[in-house]
C-alpha positions as CSV (number, residue, x, y, z in Angstrom):
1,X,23.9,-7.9,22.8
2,X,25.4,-5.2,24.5
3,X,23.8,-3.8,27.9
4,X,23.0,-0.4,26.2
5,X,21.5,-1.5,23.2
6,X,17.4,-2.1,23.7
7,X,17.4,-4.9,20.2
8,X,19.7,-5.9,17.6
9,X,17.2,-4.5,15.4
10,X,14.7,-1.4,15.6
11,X,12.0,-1.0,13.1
12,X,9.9,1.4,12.9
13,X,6.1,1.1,11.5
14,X,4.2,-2.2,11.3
15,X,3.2,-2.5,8.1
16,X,3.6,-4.3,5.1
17,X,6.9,-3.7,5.0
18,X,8.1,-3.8,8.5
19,X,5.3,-6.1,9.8
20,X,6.7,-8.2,6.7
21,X,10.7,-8.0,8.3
22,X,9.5,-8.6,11.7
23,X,8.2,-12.0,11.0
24,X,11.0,-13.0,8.3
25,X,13.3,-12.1,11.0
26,X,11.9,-13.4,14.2
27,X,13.3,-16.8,13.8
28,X,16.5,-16.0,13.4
29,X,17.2,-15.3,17.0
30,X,18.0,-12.0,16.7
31,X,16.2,-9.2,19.4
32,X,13.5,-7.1,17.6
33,X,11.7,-3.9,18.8
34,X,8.7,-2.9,16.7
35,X,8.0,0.8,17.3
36,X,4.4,2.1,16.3
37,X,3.3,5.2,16.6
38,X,-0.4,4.0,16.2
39,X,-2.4,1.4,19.0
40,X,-4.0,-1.9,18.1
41,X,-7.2,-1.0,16.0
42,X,-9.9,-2.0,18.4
43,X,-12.4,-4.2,17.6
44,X,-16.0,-3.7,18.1
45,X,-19.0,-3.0,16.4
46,X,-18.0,0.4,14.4
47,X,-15.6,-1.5,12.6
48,X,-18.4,-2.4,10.4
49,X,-20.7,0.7,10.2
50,X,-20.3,2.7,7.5
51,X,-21.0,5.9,8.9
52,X,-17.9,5.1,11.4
53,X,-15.2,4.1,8.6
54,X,-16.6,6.4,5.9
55,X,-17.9,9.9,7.3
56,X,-16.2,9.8,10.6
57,X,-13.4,8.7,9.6
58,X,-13.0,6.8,13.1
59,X,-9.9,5.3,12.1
60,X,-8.1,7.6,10.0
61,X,-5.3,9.9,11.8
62,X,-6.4,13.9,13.4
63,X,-3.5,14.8,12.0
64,X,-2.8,17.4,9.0
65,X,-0.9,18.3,6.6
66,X,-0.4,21.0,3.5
67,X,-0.6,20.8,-0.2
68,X,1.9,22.3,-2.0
69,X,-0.4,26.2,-1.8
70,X,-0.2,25.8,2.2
71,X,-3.8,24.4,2.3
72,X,-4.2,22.1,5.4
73,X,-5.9,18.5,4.4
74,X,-6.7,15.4,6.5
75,X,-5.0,12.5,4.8
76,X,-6.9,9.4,4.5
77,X,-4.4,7.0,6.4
78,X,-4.3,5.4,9.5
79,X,-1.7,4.3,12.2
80,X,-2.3,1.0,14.0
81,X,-0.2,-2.1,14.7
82,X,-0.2,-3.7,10.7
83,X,-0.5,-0.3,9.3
84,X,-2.3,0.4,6.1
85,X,-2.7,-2.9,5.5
86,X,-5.8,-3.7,7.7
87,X,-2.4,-7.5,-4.7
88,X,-0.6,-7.1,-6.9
89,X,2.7,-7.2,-8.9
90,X,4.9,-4.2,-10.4
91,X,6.2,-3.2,-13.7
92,X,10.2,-3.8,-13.3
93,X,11.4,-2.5,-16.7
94,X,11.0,1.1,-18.7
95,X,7.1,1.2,-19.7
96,X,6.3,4.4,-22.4
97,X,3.3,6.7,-20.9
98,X,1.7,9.9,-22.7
99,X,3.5,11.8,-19.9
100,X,7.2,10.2,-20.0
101,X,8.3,6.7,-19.4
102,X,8.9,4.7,-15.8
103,X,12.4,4.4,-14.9
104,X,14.0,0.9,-15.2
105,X,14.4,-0.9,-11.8
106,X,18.0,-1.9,-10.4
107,X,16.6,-5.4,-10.2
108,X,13.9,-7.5,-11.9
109,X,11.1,-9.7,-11.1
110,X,13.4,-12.6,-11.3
111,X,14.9,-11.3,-8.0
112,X,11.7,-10.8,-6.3
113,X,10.2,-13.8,-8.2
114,X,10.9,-16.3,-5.0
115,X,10.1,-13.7,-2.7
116,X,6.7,-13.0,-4.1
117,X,5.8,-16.8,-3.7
118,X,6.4,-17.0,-0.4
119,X,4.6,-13.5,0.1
120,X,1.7,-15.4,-0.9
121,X,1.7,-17.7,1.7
122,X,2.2,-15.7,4.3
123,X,-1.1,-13.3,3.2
124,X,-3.7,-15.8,2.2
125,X,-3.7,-14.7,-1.4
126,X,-6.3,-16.3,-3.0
127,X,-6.1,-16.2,-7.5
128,X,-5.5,-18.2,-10.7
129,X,-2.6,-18.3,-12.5
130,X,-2.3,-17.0,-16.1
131,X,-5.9,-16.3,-15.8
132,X,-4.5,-12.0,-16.2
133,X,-3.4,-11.4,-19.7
134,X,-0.5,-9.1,-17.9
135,X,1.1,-11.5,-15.4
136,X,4.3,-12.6,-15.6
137,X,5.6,-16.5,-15.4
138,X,4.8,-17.7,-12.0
139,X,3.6,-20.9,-10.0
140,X,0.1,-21.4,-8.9
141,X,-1.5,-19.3,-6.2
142,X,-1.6,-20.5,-2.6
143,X,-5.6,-20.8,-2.9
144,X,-7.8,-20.8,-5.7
145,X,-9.5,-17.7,-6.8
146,X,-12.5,-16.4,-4.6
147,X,-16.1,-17.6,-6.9
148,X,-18.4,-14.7,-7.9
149,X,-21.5,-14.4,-7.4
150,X,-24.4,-15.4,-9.7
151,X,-24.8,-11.3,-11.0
152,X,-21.1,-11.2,-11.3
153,X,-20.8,-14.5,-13.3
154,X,-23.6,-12.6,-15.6
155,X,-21.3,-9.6,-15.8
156,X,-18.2,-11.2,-16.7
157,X,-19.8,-12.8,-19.1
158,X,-21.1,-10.0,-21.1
159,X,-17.5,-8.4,-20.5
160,X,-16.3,-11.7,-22.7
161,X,-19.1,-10.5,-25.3
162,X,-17.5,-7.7,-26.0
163,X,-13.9,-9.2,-26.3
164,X,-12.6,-8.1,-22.9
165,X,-11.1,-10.9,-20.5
166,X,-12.1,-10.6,-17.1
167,X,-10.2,-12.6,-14.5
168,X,-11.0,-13.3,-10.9
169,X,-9.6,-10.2,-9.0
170,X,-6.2,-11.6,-6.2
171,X,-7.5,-11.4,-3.1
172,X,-5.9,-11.4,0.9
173,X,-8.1,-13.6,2.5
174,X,-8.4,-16.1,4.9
175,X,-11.2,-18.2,3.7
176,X,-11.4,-21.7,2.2
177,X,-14.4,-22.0,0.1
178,X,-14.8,-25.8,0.4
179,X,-14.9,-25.3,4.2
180,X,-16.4,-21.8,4.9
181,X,-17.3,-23.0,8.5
182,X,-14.2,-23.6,9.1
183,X,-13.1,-20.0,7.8
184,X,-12.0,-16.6,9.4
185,X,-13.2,-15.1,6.4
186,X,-17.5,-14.7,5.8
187,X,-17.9,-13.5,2.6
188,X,-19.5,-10.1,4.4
189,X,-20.2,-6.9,2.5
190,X,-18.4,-5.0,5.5
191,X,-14.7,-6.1,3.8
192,X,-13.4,-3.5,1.2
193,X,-12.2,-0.1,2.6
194,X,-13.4,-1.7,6.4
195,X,-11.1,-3.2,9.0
196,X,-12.4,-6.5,9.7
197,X,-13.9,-7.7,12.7
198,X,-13.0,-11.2,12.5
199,X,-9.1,-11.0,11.5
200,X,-9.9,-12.4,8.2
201,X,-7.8,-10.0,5.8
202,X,-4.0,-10.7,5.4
203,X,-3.2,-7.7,6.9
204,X,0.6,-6.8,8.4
205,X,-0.7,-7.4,11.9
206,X,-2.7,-10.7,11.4
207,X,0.2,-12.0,8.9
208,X,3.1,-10.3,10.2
209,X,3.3,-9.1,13.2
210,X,1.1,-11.9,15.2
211,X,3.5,-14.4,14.1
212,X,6.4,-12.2,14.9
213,X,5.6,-12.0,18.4
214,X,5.2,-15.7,18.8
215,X,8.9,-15.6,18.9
216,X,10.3,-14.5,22.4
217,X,13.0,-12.1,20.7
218,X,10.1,-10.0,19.6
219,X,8.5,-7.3,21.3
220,X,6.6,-4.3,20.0
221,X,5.8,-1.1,21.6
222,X,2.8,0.6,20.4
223,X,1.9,3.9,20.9
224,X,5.8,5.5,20.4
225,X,6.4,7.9,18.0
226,X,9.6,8.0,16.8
227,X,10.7,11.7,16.0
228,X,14.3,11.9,15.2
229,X,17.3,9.6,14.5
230,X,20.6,10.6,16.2
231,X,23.7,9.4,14.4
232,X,27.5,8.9,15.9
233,X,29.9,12.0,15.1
234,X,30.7,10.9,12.0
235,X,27.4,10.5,10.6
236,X,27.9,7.1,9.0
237,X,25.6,5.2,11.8
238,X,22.1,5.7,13.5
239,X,23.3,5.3,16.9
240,X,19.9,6.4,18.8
241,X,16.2,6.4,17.9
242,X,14.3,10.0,19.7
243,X,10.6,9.3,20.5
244,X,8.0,10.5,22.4
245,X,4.9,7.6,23.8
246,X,2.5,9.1,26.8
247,X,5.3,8.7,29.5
248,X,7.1,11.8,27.2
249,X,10.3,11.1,25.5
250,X,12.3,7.9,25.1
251,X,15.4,7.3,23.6
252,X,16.3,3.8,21.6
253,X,19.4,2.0,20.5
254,X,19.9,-0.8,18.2
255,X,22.6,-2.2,16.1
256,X,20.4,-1.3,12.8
257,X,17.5,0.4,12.5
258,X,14.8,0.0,9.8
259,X,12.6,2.6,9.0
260,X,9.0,1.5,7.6
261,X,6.7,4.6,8.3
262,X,5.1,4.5,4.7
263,X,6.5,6.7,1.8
264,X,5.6,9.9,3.0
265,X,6.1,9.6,6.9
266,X,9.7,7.8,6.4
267,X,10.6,10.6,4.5
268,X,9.5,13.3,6.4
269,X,11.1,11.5,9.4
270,X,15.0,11.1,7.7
271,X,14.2,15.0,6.6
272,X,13.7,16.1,10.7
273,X,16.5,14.2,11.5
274,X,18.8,16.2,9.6
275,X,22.1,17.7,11.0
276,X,25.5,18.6,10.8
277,X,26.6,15.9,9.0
278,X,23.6,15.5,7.1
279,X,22.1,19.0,6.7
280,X,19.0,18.3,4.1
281,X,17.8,15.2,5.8
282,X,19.9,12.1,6.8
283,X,20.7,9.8,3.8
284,X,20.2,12.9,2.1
285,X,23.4,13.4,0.2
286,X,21.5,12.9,-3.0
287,X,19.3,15.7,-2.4
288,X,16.7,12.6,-3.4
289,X,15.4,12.6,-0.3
290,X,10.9,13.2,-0.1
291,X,11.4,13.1,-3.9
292,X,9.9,10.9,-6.7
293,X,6.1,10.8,-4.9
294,X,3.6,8.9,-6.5
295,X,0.3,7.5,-5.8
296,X,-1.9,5.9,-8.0
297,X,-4.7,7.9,-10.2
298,X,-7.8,6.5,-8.7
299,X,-11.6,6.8,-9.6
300,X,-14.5,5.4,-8.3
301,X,-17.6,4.0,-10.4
302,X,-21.3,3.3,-10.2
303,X,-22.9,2.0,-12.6
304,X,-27.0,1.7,-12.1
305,X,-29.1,-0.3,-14.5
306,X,-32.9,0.7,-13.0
307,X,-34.3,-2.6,-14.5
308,X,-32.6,-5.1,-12.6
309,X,-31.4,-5.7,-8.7
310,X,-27.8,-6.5,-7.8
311,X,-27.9,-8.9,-4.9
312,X,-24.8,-9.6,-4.7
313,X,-23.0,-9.1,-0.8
314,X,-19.2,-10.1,-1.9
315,X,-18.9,-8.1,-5.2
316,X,-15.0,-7.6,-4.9
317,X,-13.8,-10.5,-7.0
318,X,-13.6,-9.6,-10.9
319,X,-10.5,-7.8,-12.5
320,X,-10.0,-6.0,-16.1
321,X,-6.0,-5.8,-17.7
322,X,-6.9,-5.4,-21.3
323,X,-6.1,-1.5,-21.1
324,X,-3.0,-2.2,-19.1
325,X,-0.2,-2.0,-21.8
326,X,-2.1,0.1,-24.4
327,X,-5.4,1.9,-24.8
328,X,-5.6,0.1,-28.6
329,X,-6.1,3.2,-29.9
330,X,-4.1,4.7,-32.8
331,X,-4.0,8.1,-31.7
332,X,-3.4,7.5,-28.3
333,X,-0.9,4.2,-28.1
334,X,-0.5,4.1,-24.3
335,X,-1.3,2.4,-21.1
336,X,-4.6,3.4,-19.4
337,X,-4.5,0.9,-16.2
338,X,-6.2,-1.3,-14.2
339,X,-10.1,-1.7,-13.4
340,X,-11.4,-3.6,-10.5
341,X,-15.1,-4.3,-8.6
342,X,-15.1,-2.5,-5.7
343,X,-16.5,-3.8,-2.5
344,X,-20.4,-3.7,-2.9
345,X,-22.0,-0.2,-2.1
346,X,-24.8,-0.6,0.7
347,X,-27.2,2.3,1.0
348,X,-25.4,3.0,4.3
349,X,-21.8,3.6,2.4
350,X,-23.6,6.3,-0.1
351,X,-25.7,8.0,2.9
352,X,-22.1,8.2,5.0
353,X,-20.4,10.0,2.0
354,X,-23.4,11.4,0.3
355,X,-24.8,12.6,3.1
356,X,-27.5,14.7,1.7
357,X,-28.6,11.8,-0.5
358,X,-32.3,10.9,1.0
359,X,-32.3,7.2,2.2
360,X,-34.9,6.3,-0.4
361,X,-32.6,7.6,-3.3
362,X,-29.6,5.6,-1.7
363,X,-31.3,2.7,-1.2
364,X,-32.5,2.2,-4.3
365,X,-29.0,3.2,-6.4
366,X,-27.4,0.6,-4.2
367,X,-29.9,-2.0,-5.1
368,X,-29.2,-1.7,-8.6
369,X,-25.7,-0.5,-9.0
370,X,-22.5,-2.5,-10.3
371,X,-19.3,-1.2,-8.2
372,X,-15.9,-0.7,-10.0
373,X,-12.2,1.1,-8.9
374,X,-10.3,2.4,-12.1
375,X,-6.4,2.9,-11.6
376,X,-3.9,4.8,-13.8
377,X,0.1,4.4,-12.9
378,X,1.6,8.0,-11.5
379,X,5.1,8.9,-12.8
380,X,8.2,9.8,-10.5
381,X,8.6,13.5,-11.2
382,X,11.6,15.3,-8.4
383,X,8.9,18.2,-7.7
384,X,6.3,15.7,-6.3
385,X,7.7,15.2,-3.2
386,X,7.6,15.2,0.5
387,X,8.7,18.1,2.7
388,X,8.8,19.5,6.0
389,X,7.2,23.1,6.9
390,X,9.0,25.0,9.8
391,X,6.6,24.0,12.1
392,X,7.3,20.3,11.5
393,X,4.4,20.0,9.4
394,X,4.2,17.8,6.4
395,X,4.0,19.6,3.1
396,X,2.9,16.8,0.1
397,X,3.5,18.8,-3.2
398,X,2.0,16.9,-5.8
399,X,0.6,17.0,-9.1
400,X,-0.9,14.0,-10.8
401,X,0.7,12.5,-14.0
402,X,-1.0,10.8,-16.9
403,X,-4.2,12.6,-16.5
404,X,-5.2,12.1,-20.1
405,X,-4.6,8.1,-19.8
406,X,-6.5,8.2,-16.7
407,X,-9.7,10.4,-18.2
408,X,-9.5,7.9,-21.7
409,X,-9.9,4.9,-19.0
410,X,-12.7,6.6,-16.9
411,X,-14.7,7.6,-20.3
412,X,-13.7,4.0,-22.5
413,X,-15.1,2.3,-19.4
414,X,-18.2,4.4,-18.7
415,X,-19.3,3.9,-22.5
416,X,-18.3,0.1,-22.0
417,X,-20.7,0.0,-19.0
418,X,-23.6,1.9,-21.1
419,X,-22.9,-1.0,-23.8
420,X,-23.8,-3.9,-20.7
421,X,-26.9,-1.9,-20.0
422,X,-26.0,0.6,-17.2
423,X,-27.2,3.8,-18.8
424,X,-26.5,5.4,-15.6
425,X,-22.6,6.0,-14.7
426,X,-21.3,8.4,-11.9
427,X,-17.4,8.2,-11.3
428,X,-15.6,10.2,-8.5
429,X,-12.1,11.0,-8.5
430,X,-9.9,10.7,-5.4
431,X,-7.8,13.6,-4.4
432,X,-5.0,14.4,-2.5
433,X,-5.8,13.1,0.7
434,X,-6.2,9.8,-1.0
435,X,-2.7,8.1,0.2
436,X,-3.0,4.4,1.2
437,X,-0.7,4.1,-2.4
438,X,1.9,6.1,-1.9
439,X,5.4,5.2,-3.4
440,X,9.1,6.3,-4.0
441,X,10.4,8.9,-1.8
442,X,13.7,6.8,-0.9
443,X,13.7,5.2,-4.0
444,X,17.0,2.4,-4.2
445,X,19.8,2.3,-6.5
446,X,23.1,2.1,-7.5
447,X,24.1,5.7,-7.9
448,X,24.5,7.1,-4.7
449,X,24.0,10.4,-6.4
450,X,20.8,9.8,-7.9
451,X,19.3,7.3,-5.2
452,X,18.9,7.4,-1.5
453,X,19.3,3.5,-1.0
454,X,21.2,0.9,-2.1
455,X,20.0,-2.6,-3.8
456,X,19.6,-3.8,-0.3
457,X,17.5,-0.8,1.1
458,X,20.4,0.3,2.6
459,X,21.1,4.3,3.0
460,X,24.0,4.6,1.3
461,X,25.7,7.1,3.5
462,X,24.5,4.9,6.6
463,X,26.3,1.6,7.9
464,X,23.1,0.3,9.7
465,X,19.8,2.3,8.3
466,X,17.8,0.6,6.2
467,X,13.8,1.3,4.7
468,X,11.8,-1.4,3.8
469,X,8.0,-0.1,2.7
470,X,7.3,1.8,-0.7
471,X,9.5,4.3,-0.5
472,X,11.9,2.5,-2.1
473,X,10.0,2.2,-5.2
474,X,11.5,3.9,-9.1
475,X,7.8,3.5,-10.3
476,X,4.4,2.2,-9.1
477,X,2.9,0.4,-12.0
478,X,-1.4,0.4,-11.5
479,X,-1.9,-2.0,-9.2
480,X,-1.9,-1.9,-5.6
481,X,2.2,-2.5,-4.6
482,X,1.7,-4.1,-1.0
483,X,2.8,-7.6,-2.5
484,X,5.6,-5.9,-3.8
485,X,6.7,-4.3,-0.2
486,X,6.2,-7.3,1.3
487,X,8.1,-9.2,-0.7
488,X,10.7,-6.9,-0.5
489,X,10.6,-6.8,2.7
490,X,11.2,-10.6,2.6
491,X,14.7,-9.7,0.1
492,X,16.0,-7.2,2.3
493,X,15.2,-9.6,5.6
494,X,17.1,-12.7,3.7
495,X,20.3,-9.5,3.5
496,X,19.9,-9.0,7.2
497,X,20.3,-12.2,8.5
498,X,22.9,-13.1,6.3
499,X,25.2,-9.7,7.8
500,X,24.5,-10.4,11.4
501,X,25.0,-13.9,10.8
502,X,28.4,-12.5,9.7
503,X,28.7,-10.1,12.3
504,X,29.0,-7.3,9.5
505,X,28.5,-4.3,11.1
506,X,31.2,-1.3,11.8
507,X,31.6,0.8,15.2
């Protein structure tokens, strides 16, 4: 390496997708610099308590942004070592929604197929092969599917009943049910939407970056946030990384730099670092650039039958595809999405964001409640996009798709839930702040004129840049992409160390 450079490789986030690379790459000898912007999310007691996580927001960022009318809005995202992270799969061929269709991909699930597989190993992903009507082929699951609970066998079972098929939910755990002692993971009702106390969730740090840094040639710096990237004259190569940590600012340098800030901040950072040679944002030629947002159309739902308790403490662990492809409905032939238990709601979860709700009241809806997530895919539309306001602010125009699917999904499933014997149903739509999905702002392919990245994740007006988290995405599907990043991430590493192995890189 030469004296000036500070790694043969910068990346920058710790994520999914660059806590992924980090790991894939750290045997390969090569030196690595992990910039985050974010610390290591402490761990103590509040990492448990509702009213921390959920009203508080104690581990969500200060930091705001503006909708597309100017109005300022906390986002609900957080920057520590591993990310957002702290399962799966993706729709990799044209799918027909009320609102338009999903773009093809440049490549298809046989590509990612291997990738995918060893994802899974990595992230402790627990689940049951052809068990979801939806699924692909694919081997076996590194662990077997998490058991539910007596209430939740009950509830699956009436599901059946009515013709549905439930399947146990994939889950990123580190537990091994036929030796719990012997398991990070405890089965707690302090897991979904929480950061775990005891390491158990295959998160990017716990997965990605711990394993990383076994390796000597691995370091990470948290606390740096990266501001600009300065290229050479020509603009074909990142030749410097700009950042500022509590010392004030640092510069960088790196054969190749990977950006893997999440959809939203890796755009918004290629759009400050725009110049001469790359006036609208570097990698920017395509005017592309911030475009193509989406985030998944989320809802929660409680459903309360008063004549019966729900005891159950690990409620997260049945899933619903059968309104995936199609609603079944003549009039309306399309896909409505994905529905999921949430994470059990405790009394102290509804008092934190129903905080008017007298104790009494939220102890006794908890008690008797059934917990569910409903998700509708978003379309890439160029006006939903990322942007920069002249104060360096980011600006998140957006305006969901596929509102009609998602409102047929919400109402087919609140009269389904009615039919099991829950004659109370609220549901609560998530908003704009509601991030931790976002996709396709840099999304790859092989037009440089109508994609920012190549099939590699490779700018294709840069030599040595590279993004590896969702903003490479054409479409999101309606399940939760990080499998997909990481396995990506895992595709694009397998690229890397085949080109240094080479010694392909110019200037």
């Amino acid at each position: 390496m030469a004296d000036d450079l500070d790694a043969d490789l910068i990346i920058i986030g710790s994520g999914a997708g660059g806590g992924t690379l980090a790991r894939a790459l750290a045997p390969s000898g090569i030196s690595i610099l992990v910039l985050e912007r974010g610390d290591y999310l402490p761990r103590e007691k509040a990492n448990w308590q509702a009213e921390a996580v959920f009203h508080a927001h104690r581990y969500h960022t200060q930091d705001h942004w503006r909708d597309g009318a100017g109005r300022l809005f906390q986002p609900a995202t957080g920057y520590h070592v591993g990310g957002n992270t702290k399962l799966y799969g993706e729709d990799f061929v044209a799918r027909k929604h009320a609102d338009g269709s999903t773009p093809n991909w440049p490549i298809g699930y046989a590509d990612l197929r291997p990738f995918y597989d060893e994802a899974e190993r990595w992230y402790y992903a627990h689940g049951l092969a052809g068990a979801d009507p939806t699924e692909p082929p694919r081997n076996d699951y590194p662990w077997p599917p998490f058991t539910h609970e007596p209430y939740m066998v009950e509830v699956a079972r009436q599901l059946k009943t009515l013709g549905l098929h439930p399947f146990p939910l994939p889950l990123a755990l580190d537990r091994d049910e036929d030796h719990p002692q012997q398991s990070a993971c405890i089965r707690c009702d302090s897991c979904d939407g929480f950061p775990c106390l005891v390491h158990a969730k295959g998160d990017a740090e716990t997965c990605g970056i711990r394993p990383a840094l076994q390796h000597a040639n691995v370091h990470i710096l948290p606390g740096v946030r990266v501001q600009k990237l300065l290229t050479n004259s020509a603009g074909s190569r990142v030749e410097s990384v700009e950042a500022l940590d509590l010392q004030g600012a640092r510069r960088f340098r790196a054969r190749v730099v990977v950006v893997a800030a999440g959809a939203i901040n890796s755009a918004a950072l290629l759009l400050a670092s725009a110049s001469t040679r790359h006036p609208r944002g570097l990698a920017n030629g395509s005017d592309q650039l911030g475009r193509n947002y989406m985030c998944h159309l989320n809802s929660a739902c409680i459903a309360i039958d008063p004549r019966r308790r729900n005891p159950t403490v690990f409620q997260k662990t049945i899933a619903i595809n059968d309104f995936y492809h199609s609603s079944g409905e003549v009039d309306f032939p399309y896909p409505l999405g994905h529905i999921q238990n949430l994470g059990k709601v405790t009394p102290a979860i509804l008092k934190a964001q129903r905080p008017a709700l007298p104790w009494p009241l939220a102890r006794w809806a908890a008690q008797h409640s059934v917990d569910w997530w409903l998700t509708t895919e978003d379309l890439p539309r160029p006006d939903n996009r990322v942007s920069l306001d002249a104060d360096g602010t980011i600006r998140l125009h957006y305006q969901p798709t596929n509102e009609a699917a998602h409102q047929r999904l919400v109402g087919g499933w609140k009269n389904i839930l009615k039919r099991l014997g829950y004659p109370l149903v609220f549901t609560q739509r998530m908003g704009i702040e509601a991030v931790a999905h976002q996709v396709g702002t840099a999304r790859f392919g092989t037009d440089p004129g109508a994609s920012v990245l190549d099939l590699h994740c490779k700018a294709h007006e840069l030599d040595n840049l590279y993004v590896v988290d969702a903003s490479f995405m054409p479409s999101i599907a309606a399940v939760n992409p990080s499998l997909t990043i990481m396995a990506n991430a895992l595709r694009v590493g397998a690229h890397l160390c085949q080109r240094f192995a080479q010694g392909d890189w110019h200037g």
